[in-house]
N, C-alpha and C positions, 0 to 999 in steps of 0.2 A: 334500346332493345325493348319490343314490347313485350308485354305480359303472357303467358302460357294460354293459350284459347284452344279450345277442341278441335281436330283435325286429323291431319296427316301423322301418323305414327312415326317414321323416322323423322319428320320434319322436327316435331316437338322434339324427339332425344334428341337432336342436332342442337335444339336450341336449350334443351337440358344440357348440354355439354357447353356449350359458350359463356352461360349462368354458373356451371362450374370452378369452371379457367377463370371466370373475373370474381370468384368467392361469396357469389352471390345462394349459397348453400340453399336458403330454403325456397327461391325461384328453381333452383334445379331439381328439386324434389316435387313441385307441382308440376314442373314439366315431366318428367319421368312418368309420376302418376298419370297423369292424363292419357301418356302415352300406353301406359299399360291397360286403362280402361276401352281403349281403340286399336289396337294391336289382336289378330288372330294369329301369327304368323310367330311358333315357337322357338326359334333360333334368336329373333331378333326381339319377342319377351327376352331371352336369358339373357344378350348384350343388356338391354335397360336394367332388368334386377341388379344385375350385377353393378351397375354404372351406378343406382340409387344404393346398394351397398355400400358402396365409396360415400356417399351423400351422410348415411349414416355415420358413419366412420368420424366423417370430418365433426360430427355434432353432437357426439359422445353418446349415441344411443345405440348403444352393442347389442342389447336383445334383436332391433328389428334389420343390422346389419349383414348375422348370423342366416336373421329369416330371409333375407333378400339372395344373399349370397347360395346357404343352399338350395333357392328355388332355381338360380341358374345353373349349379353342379349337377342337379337333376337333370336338366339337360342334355348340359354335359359334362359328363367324369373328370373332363380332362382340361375343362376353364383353369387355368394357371393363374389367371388374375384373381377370379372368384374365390378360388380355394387360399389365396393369401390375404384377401380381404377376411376370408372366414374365420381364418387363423388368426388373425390379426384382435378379430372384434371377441375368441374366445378367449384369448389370454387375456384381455383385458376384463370378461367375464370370472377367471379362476380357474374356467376348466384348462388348464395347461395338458391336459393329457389330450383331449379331443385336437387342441392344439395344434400339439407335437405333430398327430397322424397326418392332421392338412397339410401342413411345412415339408413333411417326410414325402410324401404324395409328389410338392413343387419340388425337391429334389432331386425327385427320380425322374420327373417328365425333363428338368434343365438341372442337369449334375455340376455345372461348371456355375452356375450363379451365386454371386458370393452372398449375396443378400440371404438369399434361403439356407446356405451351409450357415451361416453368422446364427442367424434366427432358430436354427435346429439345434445345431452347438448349445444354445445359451439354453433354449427351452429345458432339452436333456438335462444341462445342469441342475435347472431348477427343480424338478422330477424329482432329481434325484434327491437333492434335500429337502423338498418337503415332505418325501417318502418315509425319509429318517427321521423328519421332525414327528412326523403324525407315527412313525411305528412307538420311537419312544415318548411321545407325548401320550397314546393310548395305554402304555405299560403303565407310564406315570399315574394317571387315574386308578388306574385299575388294582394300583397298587393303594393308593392314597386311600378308596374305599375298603378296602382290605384292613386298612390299619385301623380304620376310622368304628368299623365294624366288628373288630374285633374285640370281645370283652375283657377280653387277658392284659391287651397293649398297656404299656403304661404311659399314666396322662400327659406326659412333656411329649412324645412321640402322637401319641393323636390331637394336639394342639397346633403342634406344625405341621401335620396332613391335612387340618382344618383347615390353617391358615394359605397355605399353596391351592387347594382346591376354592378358593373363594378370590386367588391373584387369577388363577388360570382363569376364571369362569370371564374376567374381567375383558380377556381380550379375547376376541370375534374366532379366532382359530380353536381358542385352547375351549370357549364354550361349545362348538360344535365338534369336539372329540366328547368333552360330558355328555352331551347328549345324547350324542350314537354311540356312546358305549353304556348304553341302558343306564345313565346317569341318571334321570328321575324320578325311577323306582326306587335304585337305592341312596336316593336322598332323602325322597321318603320312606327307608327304614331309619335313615337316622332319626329322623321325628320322630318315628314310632318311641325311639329308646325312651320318649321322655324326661332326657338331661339337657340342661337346659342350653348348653353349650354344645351340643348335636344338634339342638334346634334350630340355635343362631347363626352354626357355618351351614347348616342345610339351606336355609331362609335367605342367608346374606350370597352363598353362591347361587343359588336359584333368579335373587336378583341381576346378578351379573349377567346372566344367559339369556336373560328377557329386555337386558338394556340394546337399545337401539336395532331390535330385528322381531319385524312384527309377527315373520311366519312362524319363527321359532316363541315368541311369546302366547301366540295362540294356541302352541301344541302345548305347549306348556302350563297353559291357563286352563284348559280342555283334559290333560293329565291327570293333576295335583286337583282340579276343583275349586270352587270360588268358596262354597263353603269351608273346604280343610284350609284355605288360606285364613278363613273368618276366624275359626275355631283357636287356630294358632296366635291370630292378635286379640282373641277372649283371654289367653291366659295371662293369670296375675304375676307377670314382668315385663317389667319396663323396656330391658334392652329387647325381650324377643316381639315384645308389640310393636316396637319403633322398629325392628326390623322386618315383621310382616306388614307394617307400612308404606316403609320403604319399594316392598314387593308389588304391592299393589299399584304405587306410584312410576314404576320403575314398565309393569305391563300396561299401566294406562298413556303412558307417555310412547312408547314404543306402535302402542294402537290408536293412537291418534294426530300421527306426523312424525313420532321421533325418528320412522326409518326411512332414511332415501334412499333404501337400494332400488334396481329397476328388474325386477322381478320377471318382465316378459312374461311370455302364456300365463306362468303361473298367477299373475297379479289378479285372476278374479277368483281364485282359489281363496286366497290372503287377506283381500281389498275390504270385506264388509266386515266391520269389529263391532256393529253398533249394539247387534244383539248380544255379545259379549259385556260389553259398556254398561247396558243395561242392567244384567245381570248385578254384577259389579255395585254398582249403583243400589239398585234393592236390596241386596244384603249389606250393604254398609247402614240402610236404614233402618232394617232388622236389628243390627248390634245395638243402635245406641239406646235404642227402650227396652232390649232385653238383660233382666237380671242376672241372667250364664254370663256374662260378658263382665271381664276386669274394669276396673277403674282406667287404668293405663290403656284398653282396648276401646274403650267411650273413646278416650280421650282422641285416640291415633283416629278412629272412627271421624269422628267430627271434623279433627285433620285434615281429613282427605276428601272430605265434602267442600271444607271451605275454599281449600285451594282448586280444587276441579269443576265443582258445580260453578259461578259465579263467571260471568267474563270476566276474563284478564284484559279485556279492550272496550268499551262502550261503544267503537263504532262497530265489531262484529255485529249483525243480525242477530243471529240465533241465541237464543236465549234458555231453549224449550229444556234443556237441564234444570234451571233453578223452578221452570213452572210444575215440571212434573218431582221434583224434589218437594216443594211446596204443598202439593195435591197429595200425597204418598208419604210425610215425614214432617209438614209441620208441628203437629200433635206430639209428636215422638220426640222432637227436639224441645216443646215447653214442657215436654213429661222430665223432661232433665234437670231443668231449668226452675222446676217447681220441689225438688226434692227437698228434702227438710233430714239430715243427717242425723237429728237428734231424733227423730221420731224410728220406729219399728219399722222393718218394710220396706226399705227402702232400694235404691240402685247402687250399688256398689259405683263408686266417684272417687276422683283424686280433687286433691285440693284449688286445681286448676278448670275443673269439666264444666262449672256452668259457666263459668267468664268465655269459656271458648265455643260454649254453647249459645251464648249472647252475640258474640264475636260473630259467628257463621247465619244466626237471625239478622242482624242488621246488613251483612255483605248480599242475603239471599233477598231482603228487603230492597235494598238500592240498588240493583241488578232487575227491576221492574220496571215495566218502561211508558207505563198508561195508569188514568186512575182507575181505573177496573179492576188491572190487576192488582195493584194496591189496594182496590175495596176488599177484594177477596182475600188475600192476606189476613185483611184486618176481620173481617167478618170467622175468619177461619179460629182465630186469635180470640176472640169476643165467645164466640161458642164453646171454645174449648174450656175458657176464664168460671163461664156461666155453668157451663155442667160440674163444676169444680165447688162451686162454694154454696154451703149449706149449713146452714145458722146449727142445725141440730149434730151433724158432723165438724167439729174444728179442726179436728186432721188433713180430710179434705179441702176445707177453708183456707187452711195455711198452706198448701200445697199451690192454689189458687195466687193467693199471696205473694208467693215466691214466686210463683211464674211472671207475672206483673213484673217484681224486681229485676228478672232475668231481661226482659222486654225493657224494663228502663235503659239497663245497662245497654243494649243493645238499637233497635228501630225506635229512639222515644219517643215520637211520636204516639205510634201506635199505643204504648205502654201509659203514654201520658191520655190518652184519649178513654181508655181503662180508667184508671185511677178518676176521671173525672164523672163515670157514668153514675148515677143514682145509687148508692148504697156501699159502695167502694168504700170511697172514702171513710161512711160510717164504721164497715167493717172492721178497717186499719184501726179509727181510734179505739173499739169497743175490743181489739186484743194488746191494745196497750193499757189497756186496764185489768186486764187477766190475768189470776193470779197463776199461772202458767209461766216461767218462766221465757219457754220456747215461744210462745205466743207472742209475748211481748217483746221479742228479742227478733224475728222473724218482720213483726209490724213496725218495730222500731228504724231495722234494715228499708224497706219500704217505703218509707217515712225520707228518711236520707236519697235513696235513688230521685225521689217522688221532687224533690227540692234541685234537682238540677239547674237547672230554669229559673232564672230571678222572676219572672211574674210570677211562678207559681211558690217561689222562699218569699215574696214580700204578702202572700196569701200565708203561710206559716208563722208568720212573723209574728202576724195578727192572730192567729188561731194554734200554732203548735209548739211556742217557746215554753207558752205555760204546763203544757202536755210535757213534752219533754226535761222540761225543768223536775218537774212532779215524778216524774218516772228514777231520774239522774237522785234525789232525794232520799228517794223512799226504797229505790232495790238493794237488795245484800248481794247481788248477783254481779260481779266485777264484769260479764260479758254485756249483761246489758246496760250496767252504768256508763261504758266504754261506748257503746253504740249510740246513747243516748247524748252520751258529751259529742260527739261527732256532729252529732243531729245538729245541737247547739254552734258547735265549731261553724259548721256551712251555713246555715242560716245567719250567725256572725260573720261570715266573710260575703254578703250577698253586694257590696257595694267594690268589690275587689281592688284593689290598691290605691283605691281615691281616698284619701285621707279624710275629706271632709264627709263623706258616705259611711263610715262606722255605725255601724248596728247596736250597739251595747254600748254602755256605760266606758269611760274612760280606765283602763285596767284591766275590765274584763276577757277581753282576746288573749293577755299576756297571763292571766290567771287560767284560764281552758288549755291554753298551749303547752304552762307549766305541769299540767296535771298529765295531758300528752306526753308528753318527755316522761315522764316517772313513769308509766304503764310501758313505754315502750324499750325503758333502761329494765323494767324487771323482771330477768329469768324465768320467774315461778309461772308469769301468765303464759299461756300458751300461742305458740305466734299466730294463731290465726286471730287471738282476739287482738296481739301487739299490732297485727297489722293496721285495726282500725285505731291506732292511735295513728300514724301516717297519716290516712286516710283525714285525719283529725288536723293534722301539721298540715297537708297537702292547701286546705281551706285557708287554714288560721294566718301561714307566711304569706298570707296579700300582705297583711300589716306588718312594718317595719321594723318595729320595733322585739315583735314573734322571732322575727328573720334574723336579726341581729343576736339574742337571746339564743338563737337556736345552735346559730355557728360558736356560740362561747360555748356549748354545751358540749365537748367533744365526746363524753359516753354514750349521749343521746344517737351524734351523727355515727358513732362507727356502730351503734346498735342498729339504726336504720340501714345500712349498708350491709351487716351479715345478714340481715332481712331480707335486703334486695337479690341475696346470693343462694337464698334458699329455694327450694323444690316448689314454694309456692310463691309461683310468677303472677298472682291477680295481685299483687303490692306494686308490682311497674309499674304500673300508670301512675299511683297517689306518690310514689318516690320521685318519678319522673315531673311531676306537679311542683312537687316541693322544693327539687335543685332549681326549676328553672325561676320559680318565685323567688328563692336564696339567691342566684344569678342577677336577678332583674331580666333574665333573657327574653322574656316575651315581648312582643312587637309593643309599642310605646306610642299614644296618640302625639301628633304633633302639636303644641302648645302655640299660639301666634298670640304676641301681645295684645296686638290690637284688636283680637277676638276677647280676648278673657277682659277687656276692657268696656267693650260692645255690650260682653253678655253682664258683666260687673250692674252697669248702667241700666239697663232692659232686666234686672234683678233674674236671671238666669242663673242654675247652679254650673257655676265653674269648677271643674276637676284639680284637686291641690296634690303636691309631692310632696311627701315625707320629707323631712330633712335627713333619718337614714336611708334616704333612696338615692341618696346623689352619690357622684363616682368614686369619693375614697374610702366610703362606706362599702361600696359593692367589692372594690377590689383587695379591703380584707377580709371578707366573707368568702371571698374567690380562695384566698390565700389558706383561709384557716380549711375550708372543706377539702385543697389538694394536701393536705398534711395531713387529714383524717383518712385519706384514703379514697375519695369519691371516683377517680378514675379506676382502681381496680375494680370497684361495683359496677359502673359505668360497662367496661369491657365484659364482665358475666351478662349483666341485661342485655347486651346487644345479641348475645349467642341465645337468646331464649327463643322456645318457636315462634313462626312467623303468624299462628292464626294471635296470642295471645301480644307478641308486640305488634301492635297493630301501625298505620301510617303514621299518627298521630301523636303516636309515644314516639314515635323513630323520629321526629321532627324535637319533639322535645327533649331528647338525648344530643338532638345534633345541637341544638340550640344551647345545652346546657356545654358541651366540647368546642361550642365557639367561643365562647363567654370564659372557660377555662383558658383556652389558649392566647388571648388576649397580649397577656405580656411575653416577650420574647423569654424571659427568665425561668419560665413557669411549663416550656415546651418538653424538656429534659425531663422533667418532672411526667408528666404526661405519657411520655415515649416509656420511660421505665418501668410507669405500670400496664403498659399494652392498650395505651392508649391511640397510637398510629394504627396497629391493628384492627381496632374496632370500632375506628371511623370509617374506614371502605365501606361495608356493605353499607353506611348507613349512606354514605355518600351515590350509592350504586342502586337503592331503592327505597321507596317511599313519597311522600308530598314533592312537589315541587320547591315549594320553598325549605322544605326537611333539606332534601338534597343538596341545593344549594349552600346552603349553612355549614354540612357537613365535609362538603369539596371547601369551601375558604376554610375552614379549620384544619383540613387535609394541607393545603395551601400552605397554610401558616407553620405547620409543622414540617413538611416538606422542604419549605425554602429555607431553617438554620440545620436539620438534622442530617447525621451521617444515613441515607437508604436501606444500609446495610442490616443498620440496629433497629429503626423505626421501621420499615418495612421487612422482616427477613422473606428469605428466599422469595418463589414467585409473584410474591403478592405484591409486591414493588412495581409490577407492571399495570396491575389493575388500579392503581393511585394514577397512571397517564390521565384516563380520562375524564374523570370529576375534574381534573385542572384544566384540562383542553377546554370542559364546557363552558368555563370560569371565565373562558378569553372574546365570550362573544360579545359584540357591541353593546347588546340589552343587558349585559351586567353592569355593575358597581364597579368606577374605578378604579378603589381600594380593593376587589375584586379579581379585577383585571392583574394588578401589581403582584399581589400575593400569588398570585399563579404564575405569572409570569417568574419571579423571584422562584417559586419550589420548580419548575420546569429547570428551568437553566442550574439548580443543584444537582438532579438529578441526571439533565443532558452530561452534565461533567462527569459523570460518573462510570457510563457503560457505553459499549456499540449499539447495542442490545435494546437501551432504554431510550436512545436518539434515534433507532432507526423504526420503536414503536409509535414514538412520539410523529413521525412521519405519517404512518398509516393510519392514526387518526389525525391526519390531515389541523395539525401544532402552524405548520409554516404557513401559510396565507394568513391563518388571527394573528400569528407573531410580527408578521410583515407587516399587516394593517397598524399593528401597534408601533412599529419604529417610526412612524407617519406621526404619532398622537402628540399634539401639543403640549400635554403635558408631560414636563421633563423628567421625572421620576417613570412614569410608565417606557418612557420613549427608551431609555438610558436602561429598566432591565428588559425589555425589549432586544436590544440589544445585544446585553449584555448572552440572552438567551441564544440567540442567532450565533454569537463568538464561540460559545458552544456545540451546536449545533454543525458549523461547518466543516467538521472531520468527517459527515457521513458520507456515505458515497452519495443517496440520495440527493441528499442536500448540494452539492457540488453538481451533482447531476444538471439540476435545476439553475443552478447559474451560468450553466453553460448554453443552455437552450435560449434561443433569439426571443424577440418579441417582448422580453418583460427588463424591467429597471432596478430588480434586485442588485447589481452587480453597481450600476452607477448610485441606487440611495446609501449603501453601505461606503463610498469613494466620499460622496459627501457628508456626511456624516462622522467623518474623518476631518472635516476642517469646519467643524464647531467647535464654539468658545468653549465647550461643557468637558473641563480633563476627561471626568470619568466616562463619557462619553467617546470622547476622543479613546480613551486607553480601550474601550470594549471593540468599537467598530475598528480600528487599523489591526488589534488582536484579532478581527476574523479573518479583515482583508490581508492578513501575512500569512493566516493559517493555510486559506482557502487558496492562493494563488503559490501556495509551498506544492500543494496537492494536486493542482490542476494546473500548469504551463501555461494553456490555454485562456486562460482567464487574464493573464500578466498581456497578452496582445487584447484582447477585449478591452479591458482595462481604459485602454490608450481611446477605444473606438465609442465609449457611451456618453463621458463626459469631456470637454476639453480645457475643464479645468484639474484632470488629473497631475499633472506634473506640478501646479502650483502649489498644488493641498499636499502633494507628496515632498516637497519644499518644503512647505511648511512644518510639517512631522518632522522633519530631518534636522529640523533648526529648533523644534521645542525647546521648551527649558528643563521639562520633566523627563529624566531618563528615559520612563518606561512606555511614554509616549513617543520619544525619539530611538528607541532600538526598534518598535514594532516597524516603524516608517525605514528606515534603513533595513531590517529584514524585508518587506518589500520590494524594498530595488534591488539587494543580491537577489530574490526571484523574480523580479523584470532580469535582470542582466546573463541568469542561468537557465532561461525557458526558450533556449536555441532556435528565440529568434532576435536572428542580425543586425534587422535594421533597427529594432525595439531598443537593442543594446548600444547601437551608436548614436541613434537619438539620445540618449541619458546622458552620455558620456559626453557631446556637444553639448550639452546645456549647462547650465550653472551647476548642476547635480555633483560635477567632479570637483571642483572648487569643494563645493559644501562637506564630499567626501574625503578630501583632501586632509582639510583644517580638522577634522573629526578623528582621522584617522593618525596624523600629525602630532595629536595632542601627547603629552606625557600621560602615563599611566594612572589611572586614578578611582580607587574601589568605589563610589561612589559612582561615576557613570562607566566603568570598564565595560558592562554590555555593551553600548552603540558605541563606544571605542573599537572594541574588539569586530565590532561587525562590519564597521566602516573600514574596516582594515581589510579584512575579506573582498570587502565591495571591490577594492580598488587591484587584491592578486585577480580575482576572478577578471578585471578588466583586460590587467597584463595577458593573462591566458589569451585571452580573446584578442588580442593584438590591438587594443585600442587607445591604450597608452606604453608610454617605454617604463622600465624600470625605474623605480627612485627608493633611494637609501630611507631607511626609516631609522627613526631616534633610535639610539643607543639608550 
């Protein structure tokens, strides 16, 4: 057929309609159009509308089906096809009532058509109930405000109005009765009340109403105000910031893709959010340098920068959020970053604001895509540094100072290119000599970021051990002797776990480390200065013998771990350091003899192992840290936000839950403190290699434990896929196994969980794998598939021609390997119990079926010879004839004979007992006579 070309007006609807009939939808729809741009003649317009109505129909775009339809009722009143296509495209719209009329209309022109009596029936029904839903659904509200608002009520009765008015808002109906029932005036009287729990259900049902409906989030955004939302996450509490966070995130998401409805006409109403976006945008940059503004609303501020501004893809274009963020808020973000808490004056901060203020610098950094804009950045950074520090002001200085710090932590480049310019560095040393305490505790901080970088710790080495020794000496001030051993700490650990690379004297590491432990076991200091002993350990356990030390210490480990539990999450990272050091889990250089001999010779420094680095050392360090508890810290860390656990920590947490999981003895242990739980997200985001880690340790726990307890409720479903990913050729054997192994646990377990395992497409990697050489993958391969074939899915698929599932699973059945043997003939009796159909295929893929099924029959292993005898009773019962008299001519009946013959005998009574069946089922079938069985 050729293609739609300009011309004849019925010609093209003719061939509109044949493009039709053969479902060719969108050739029918360019035929139609064409035809309507050359058609003058209004009768045979309204045939086309109408006919392209149906085009609609077929393609789920009800808005322009509507419009097509009623341009031909215009016509004519009494188009019967049109008005049911009309009808048709608005119920599928919602409007049921608009509906009902068209339906009601086809009726009355054909009163005897069942189709329309059917369709009128069921509409009315519906009418009628959702008339009732929306009458008492509006009381309900309207009641619910009433309670909520009243000052008398007492509080258990307005906590459950709260809580109903924040379910309803949740679903799409019950939010557009809040709304039209003047729902957002008085939700904002509840904020007015200023209790904080009027705040948090006004704020958290507000969100509900704005989730996934743009038009209703822009009336809503345009209502309420972008400021009153600000103002609400300025106040000092946590829960009602995080839920005016939540608000913001909830209309940004909604206005920038979250809704797919199709809005028709009104979509240019709706469609532009960006001046809104904007809006948005500039007052969140407003918060973070304004002193009105909480700690807890910095924080959620920054929040919501980090996650919105920044691609979530590098191959998106558009960038032009993090440039004009940049242009309009970098200043404001190092004004945070620079604060100094001990000094007067300051920003109101939680103990987390600058780390997530570093956090959101380095994302809005790497989110740059030219060196230009990286000059500028930097250049922006440089300016800000320079109007900051002034020898005659040290407040400002330190300000300055700490900005740098913030910048190390975060782009260190840039921070490092700071610290190197002309006078800096003077700076730093000239306020570690100040008798200011803050001064030198501030420089000392600076000092430690400054040394990340082994070029620039082995320039320290040389010039800032003696500084800092000097400092650690002579203060009476435990915050900054703590900072100052740190300093010490990482500059000792600059040669990191090469044994012959130690910095210090022999002792000395284990002398710093002890000193760490004792500041971080005692109460009295306050945890933000405990932390920097972490921070201290984090360095120190490169050396083995710190590590070793550290796991005997069990007051030290569970004091680090209620650390890790606390409100101040910038300790993640240096705890996250210090298990995977305590682990050994970091990636490990490959050793080859014949190098370290090469380089021996050529006087080359060769990299040495500890003798406590080797694996029985590691695996009672493993031992002693899950007895201290390190999975339940483990599982708090993982729930912290996502600007402050960054990819990186998520990688180091997985890595430390690989290394944990290890022994199969040690997974129970793991599972009990919610350790299955709070591997998924890590397995679900973050590095590449993070994830991976996280899914084989998912893996590992999956394939000994019961679902039910290590996964509860739904979350057991979102463990499928980190294991699916596990199964692809570019992994790790031992990989592959362990997923393979938690699949087939879990296939056994539910319909539910085999028939998700399907939709991410488990069966083709599991298939490839029954193929793999080696016998261990091949065998739970396997074993996985045995499982697997109750699905209908699954069964589906071996019934369909073309593919050699049905004959690899036959052969497979007559390999030497039992356990093999017991897993593949367990499918091939499951799957041919279930499908009839497959017991005649059977016979047609390979033509050594009968032998290998012989073979089975004759085993010596019971449970390999009932599976092969359940087989042929379903060859013999899948009512086909000939299939059944072929068996029974073969040697098959002898072999069922002597089987069935035999005396009783608990030990193989299965394939006794079945072979006994085999041979009544025969009798039935007339294909042998009657014979006496033993007494």
């Amino acid at each position: 057929m050729i293609a739609c070309q300009m011309g004849d007006p019925n010609q093209l609807k003719d061939e509109g309609n044949k493009y039709f009939q053969s479902g060719d939808i969108d050739k029918a729809i360019e035929c139609y159009t064409n035809a309507l741009k050359e058609c003058t003649d209004k009768k045979v317009q309204a045939v086309i509308y109408r006919n392209r109505s149906a085009c609609y129909l077929k393609k789920e775009s009800y808005a322009n089906a509507v419009s097509d339809a009623s341009k031909a009722i215009d016509e004519n009143a009494s188009d019967i096809k049109a008005l049911y296509r009309r009808c048709q495209a608005l119920e599928k719209l919602g409007k049921l009532d608009m509906a009902f009329k068209d339906v009601q209309r086809c009726a009355t022109l054909e009163p005897k058509n069942k189709t329309f009596l059917e369709t009128l029936r069921r509409l009315g029904g519906e009418i009628q109930a959702k008339l009732k839903t929306t009458f008492s659904t509006d009381s309900r509200v309207q009641n619910m405000f009433d309670i909520l608002l009243d000052e008398e009520m007492d509080k258990e009765k307005k906590e459950k109005a709260a809580n109903n008015l924040i379910v309803l808002s949740r679903e799409d109906a019950g939010a557009e009765r809040i709304f039209e029932n003047n729902g957002v005036p008085l939700l904002l009287n509840m904020v007015e009340t200023g209790k904080p729990e009027m705040i948090l259900a006004a704020v958290w049902t507000l969100s509900g109403m704005c989730t996934g409906h743009k038009a209703r989030a822009m009336a809503i955004l345009n209502m309420v105000g972008v400021d009153k939302i600000c103002s609400i996450m300025a106040l000092d509490n946590e829960e009602i910031a995080l839920g005016a966070c939540n608000l913001f995130q909830c209309i940004n998401d909604s206005l920038t893709g979250g809704d797919s409805r199709d809005y028709g006409k009104e979509a240019s109403l709706v469609l532009d959010a960006s001046k809104d976006l904007k809006t948005i945008l500039l007052a969140l940059l407003e918060m973070i340098a304004s002193k009105k503004v909480s700690g807890h609303g910095r924080d959620q501020a920054l929040n919501l920068l980090t996650r919105n501004v920044p691609r979530k893809d590098k191959k998106e274009k558009d960038h032009s959020k993090t440039l004009f963020t940049i242009d309009h808020g970098l200043k404001k973000i190092l004004k945070v970053c620079g604060q100094v808490s001990e000094l007067p004056d300051q920003l109101p901060l939680t103990e987390n604001s600058q780390l997530i203020a570093s956090v959101l610098l380095n994302k809005l950094y790497d989110d740059l895509k030219c060196d230009p804009e990286r000059a500028n950045f930097r250049e922006i950074c440089d300016e800000y540094i320079k109007s900051k520090i002034d020898p005659n002001n040290m407040d400002k200085t330190l300000h300055a100072i700490n900005a740098i710090s913030g910048l190390l932590q975060g782009p260190f480049d840039v921070g490092n290119s700071l610290v190197g310019q002309q006078g800096v560095m003077e700076m730093m040393v000239a306020l570690c000599s100040s008798e200011r305490d803050v001064d030198q505790m501030v420089a000392v901080e600076a000092l430690i970021h400054a040394s990340t970088k082994m070029s620039r710790a082995s320039f320290f080495i040389t010039n800032g051990v003696s500084l800092l020794k000097d400092i650690y000496k002579k203060t009476k001030n435990e915050k900054i002797k703590i900072r100052a051993l740190v300093g010490l700490c990482k500059l000792g650990s600059a040669g990191g776990d090469d044994y012959s690379l130690r910095q210090f004297a022999e002792g000395s590491t284990e002398k710093l480390a002890k000193q760490c432990r004792k500041w971080l076991c005692n109460p009295q200091i306050d945890s933000k200065t405990r932390k920097w002993a972490i921070e201290g350990l984090a360095y120190l356990t490169n050396d083995a013998d710190v590590k070793d030390d550290f796991v005997e210490d069990e007051f030290a480990m569970k004091a680090m771990f209620e650390l890790a539990k606390s409100r101040d999450k910038t300790i993640l990272y240096a705890v996250a350091c210090t298990l995977v050091n305590c682990t050994n889990s970091y990636d490990k250089k490959e050793i080859i003899p014949e190098l370290v001999q090469l380089a021996k010779f050529s006087k080359q420094h060769v990299p040495e192992q500890h003798p406590k680095d080797k694996k029985d050392f590691i695996e009672k360090r493993v031992k002693r840290l899950l007895k201290a508890g390190v999975t339940s810290a483990l599982a708090v860390m993982v729930k912290a936000d996502t600007a402050i656990l960054t990819d990186q920590t998520k990688e180091m947490l997985a890595r430390v839950f690989l290394a944990l999981a290890e022994d199969p003895k040690d997974r129970g242990t793991i599972v009990a403190q919610g350790g299955g739980k709070a591997l998924i997200p890590l397995a679900l985001e973050g590095t590449e290699k993070g994830k991976v880690k996280a899914s084989y340790a998912l893996a590992k726990i999956a394939s000994v434990s019961n679902p039910e307890i290590a996964f509860p409720g739904e979350r057991v479903y979102e463990v499928i896929r980190p294991l699916v990913s596990l199964l692809h050729t570019d992994k790790e054997g031992a990989e592959n196994y362990e997923a393979l192994r938690g699949l087939t646990n879990l296939a056994g377990f539910s319909e539910k969980l085999r028939t998700k395992m399907v939709k991410e497409k488990a069966l083709p990697e599991i298939e490839n794998h029954m193929f793999e050489e080696n016998e261990r993958i091949r065998l739970a391969a396997t074993e996985c598939m045995c499982n697997l074939v109750t699905c209908k899915e699954v069964q589906a698929r071996y019934l369909e021609d073309g593919n050699d599932k049905l004959k690899l699973l036959i052969l497979l059945c007559g390999e030497d390997d039992e356990k093999l043997q017991i897993a593949a003939a367990g499918g091939l009796a499951m799957i041919t119990a279930s499908e009839k159909k497959l017991c005649t295929k059977m016979t047609r893929v390979t033509a050594q079926w009968l032998e290998i099924l012989q073979r089975l029959c004759l085993h010596t292993n019971p449970s390999i010879q009932h599976r092969g005898l359940v087989i042929v009773y379903n060859m013999l019962n899948s009512d086909d004839a000939e299939l059944a008299k072929k068996l029974i001519e073969s040697e098959m009946l002898e072999i069922l004979s002597v089987i069935g013959k035999a005396e009783d005998n608990p030990k193989r009574q299965n394939p006794i007992d079945v072979a006994r069946t085999c041979l009544v089922k025969a009798m039935d079938l007339g294909l042998i006579k009657p014979f006496t069985s033993p007494s």
